[in-house]
PLY file of the C-alpha trace (Angstrom):
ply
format ascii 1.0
element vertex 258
property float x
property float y
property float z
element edge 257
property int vertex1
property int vertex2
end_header
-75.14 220.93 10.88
-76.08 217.10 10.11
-73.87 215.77 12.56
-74.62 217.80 15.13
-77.84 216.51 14.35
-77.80 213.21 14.59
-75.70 213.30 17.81
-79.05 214.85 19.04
-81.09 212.53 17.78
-78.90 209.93 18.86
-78.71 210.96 22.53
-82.65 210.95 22.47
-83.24 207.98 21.04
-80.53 205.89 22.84
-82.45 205.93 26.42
-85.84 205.18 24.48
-83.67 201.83 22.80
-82.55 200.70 25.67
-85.00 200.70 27.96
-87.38 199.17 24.84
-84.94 196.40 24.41
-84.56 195.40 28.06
-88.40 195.50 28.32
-88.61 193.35 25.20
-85.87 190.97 26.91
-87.87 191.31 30.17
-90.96 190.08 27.90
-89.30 187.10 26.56
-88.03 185.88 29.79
-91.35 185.53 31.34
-92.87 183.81 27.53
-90.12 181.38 28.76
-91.03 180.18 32.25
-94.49 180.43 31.34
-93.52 177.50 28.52
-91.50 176.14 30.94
-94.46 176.54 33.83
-96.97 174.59 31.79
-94.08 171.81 31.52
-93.69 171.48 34.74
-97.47 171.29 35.36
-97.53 167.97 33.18
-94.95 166.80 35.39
-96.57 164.34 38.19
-93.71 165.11 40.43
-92.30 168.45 39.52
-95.48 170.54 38.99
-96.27 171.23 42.95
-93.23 173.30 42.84
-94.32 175.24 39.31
-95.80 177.70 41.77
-92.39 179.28 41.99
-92.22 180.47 38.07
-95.65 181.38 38.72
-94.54 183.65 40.88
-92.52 185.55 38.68
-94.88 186.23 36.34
-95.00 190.52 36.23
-91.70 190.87 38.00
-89.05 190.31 35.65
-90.59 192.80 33.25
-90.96 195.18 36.10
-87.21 194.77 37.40
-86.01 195.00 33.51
-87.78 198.45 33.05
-86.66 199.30 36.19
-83.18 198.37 35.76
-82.63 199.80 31.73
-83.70 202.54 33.71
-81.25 203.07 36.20
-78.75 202.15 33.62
-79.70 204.90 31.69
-80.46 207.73 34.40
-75.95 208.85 34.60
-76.24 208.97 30.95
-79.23 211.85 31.24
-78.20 215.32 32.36
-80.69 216.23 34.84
-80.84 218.68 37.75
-79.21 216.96 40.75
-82.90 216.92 42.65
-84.77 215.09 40.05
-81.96 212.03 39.73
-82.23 211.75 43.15
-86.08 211.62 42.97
-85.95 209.36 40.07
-83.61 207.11 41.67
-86.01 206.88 44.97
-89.03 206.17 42.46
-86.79 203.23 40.80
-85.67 201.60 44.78
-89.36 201.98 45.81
-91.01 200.48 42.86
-88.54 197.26 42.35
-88.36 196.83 46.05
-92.01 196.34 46.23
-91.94 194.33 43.31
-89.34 192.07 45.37
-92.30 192.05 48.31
-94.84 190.92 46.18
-92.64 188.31 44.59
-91.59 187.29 48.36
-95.45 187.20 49.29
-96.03 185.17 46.58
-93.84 182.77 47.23
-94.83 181.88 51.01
-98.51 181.97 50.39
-97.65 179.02 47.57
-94.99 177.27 49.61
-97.48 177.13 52.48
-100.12 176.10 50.48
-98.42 173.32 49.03
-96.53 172.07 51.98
-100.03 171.80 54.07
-101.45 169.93 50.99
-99.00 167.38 51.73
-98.29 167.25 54.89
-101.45 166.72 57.79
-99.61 167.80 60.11
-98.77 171.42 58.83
-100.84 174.52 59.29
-103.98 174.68 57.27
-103.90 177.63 54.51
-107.04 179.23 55.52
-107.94 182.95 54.34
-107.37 184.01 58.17
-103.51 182.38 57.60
-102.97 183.44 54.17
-103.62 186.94 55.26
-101.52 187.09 58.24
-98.59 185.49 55.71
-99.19 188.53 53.45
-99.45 191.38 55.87
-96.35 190.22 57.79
-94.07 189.80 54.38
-95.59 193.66 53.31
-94.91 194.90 56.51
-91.28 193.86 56.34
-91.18 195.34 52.64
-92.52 198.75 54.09
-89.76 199.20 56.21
-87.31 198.04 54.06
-88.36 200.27 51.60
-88.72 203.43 53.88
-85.61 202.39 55.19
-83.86 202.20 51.67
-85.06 205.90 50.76
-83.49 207.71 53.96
-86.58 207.71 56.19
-85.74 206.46 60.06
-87.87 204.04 60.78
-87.20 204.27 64.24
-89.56 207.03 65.09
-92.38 205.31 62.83
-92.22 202.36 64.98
-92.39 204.53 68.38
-95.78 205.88 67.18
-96.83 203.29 65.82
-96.69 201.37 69.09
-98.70 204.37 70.91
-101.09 204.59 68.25
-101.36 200.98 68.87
-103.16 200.69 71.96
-105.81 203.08 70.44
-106.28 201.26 67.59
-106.59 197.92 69.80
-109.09 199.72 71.94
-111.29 200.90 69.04
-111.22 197.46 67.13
-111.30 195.09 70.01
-113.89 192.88 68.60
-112.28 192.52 65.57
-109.01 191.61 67.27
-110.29 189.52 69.55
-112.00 187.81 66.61
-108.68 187.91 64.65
-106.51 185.97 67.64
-109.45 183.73 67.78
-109.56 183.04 64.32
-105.46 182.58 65.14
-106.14 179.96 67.75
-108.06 177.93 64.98
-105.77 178.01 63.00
-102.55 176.75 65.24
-104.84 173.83 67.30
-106.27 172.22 64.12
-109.21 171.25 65.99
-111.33 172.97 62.98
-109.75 172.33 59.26
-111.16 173.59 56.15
-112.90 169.84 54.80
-113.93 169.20 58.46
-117.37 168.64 59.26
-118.27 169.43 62.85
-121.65 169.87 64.84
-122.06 172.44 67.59
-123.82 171.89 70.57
-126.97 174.30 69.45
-127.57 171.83 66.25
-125.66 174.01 63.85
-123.40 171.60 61.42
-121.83 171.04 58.05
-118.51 171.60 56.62
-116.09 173.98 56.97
-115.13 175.96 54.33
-112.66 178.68 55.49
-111.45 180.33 58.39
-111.30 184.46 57.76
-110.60 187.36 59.22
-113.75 187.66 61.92
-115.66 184.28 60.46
-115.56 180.93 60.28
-117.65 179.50 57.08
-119.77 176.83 57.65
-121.58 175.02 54.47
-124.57 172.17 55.52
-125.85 169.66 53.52
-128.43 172.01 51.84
-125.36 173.98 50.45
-126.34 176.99 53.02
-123.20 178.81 54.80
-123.49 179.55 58.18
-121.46 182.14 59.48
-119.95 182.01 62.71
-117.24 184.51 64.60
-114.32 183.02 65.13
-114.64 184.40 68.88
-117.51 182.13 69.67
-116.13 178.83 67.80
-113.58 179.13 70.26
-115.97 179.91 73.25
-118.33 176.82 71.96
-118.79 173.01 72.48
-118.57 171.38 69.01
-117.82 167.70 67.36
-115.20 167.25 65.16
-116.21 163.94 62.90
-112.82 164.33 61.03
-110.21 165.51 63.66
-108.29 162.08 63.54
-110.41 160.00 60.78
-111.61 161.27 57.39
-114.07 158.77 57.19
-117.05 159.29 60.24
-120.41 157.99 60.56
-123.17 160.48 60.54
-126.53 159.58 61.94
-129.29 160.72 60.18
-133.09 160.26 61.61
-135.46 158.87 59.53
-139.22 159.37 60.17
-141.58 156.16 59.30
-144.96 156.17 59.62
-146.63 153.22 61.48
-149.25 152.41 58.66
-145.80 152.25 55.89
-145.79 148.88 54.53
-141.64 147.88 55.01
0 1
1 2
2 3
3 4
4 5
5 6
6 7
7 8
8 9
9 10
10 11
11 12
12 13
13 14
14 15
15 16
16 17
17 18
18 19
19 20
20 21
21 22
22 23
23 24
24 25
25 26
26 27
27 28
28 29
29 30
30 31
31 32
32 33
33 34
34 35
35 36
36 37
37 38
38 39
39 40
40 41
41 42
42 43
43 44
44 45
45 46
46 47
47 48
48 49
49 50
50 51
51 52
52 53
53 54
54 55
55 56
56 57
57 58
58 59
59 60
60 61
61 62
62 63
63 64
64 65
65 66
66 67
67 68
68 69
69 70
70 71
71 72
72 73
73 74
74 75
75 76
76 77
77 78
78 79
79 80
80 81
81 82
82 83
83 84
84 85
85 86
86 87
87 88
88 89
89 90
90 91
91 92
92 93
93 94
94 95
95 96
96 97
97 98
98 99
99 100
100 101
101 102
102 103
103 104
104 105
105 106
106 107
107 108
108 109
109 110
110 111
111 112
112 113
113 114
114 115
115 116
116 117
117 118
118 119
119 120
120 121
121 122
122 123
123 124
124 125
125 126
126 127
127 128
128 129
129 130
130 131
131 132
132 133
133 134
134 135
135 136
136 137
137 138
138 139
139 140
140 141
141 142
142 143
143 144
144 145
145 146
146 147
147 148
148 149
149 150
150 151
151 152
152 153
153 154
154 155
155 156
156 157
157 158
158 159
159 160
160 161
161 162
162 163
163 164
164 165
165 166
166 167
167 168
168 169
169 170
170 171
171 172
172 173
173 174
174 175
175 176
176 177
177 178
178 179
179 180
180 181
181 182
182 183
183 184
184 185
185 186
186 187
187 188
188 189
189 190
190 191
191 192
192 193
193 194
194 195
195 196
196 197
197 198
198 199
199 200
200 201
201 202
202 203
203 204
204 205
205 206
206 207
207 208
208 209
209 210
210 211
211 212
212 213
213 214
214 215
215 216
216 217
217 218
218 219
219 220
220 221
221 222
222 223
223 224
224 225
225 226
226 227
227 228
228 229
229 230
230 231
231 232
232 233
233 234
234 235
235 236
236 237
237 238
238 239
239 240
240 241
241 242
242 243
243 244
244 245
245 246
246 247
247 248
248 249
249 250
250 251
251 252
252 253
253 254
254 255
255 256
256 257
């Protein structure tokens, strides 16, 4: 009676052990490269690149429950249906795990590759957006693909339902290729200061979706659609040269003793 027993109580507990000691090794791991991380970050030359143990941080845990998981899931007699769910459940969820990690990763690469080099696209909201949605959309068929759905039909409606989604948002798009266009002729940068032809000027702070953000001197934002920045005459002080004059009128009255 006591050993049949504990073989119960070991076959419960066993799952339970394992998947709490690859969590707890899961834990550990990311303890480490955050240590390591704020190492790096000290470093004048390594710490641009600490973004990539940043990047982890969340994941490992994740893929260690996921995986003590799957290594435990033969070991568990369950009906045939509900392994195969279960099994589904585990692709989906470390599979998007691997797309946010992947996201991660080419927002920071971007970011600190057009820190240091001028001549690489600016990381504006607009950009950083387009980097994520294209990486996600990527994951989501992977992932369909990975649990037995054909993508192939979801891409043929998706492409009809495309033109009525184009129709119905076509400010927005034409905004959103607009905002594109910024982006890819660096004639406006985030830092830039620039002066329209109706008087409006200051710096630029971002490039979004549908805006442009424009801050003046009195700490004001002006926002502008991207649609007419591109439709407008403006002056760039900083396209070529950081350093610009900027004239500023000064009102004297004739009775001031100079």
């Amino acid at each position: 009676m006591w050993s049949l027993n504990w073989n119960i109580i070991v076959k419960f507990f066993t799952p339970i052990f394992v998947v709490f000691f690859f969590g707890v090794i899961g834990f550990l791991c990311e303890t480490k490269l955050k240590k390591l991380r704020n190492k790096l970050n000290n470093n004048s030359y390594l710490g641009k690149y600490s973004f990539i143990l940043t990047s982890f941080e969340g994941i490992i845990f994740i893929w260690s429950i996921v995986g003590s998981i799957a290594l435990i899931l033969p070991t568990i007699n369950l009906p045939n249906a509900l392994n195969i769910l279960i099994q589904k459940i585990l692709i989906v969820i470390a599979l998007t795990a691997g797309t946010i990690l992947a996201s991660r990763l080419a927002v920071s690469a971007i970011q600190t590759y057009s820190k240091k080099s001028e001549t690489s696209v600016s990381l504006t909201s607009l950009f950083e957006y387009l980097t994520k949605v294209l990486i996600f959309s990527i994951g989501f068929l992977i992932i369909i693909q990975s649990i037995g759905i054909q993508i192939t039909a979801l891409i043929t409606a998706f492409g009809v339902g495309s033109l009525s989604i184009g129709l119905a948002f076509q400010n927005t798009l034409s905004n959103l290729i607009s905002g594109v266009n910024i982006i890819v002729s660096r004639k406006i940068r985030p830092g830039d200061y620039i002066r329209f032809k109706n008087g409006e000027e200051g710096y630029v702070v971002d490039v979004e979706l549908k805006y442009t953000l424009i801050k003046d001197i009195y700490e004001n934002v002006i926002v502008i659609p991207n649609r007419q920045i591109i439709d407008a005459s403006f002056k760039n002080y900083n396209l070529y040269n950081s350093a610009f004059l900027l004239p500023i009128k000064i009102g004297i009255a004739y009775n001031n003793d100079l």
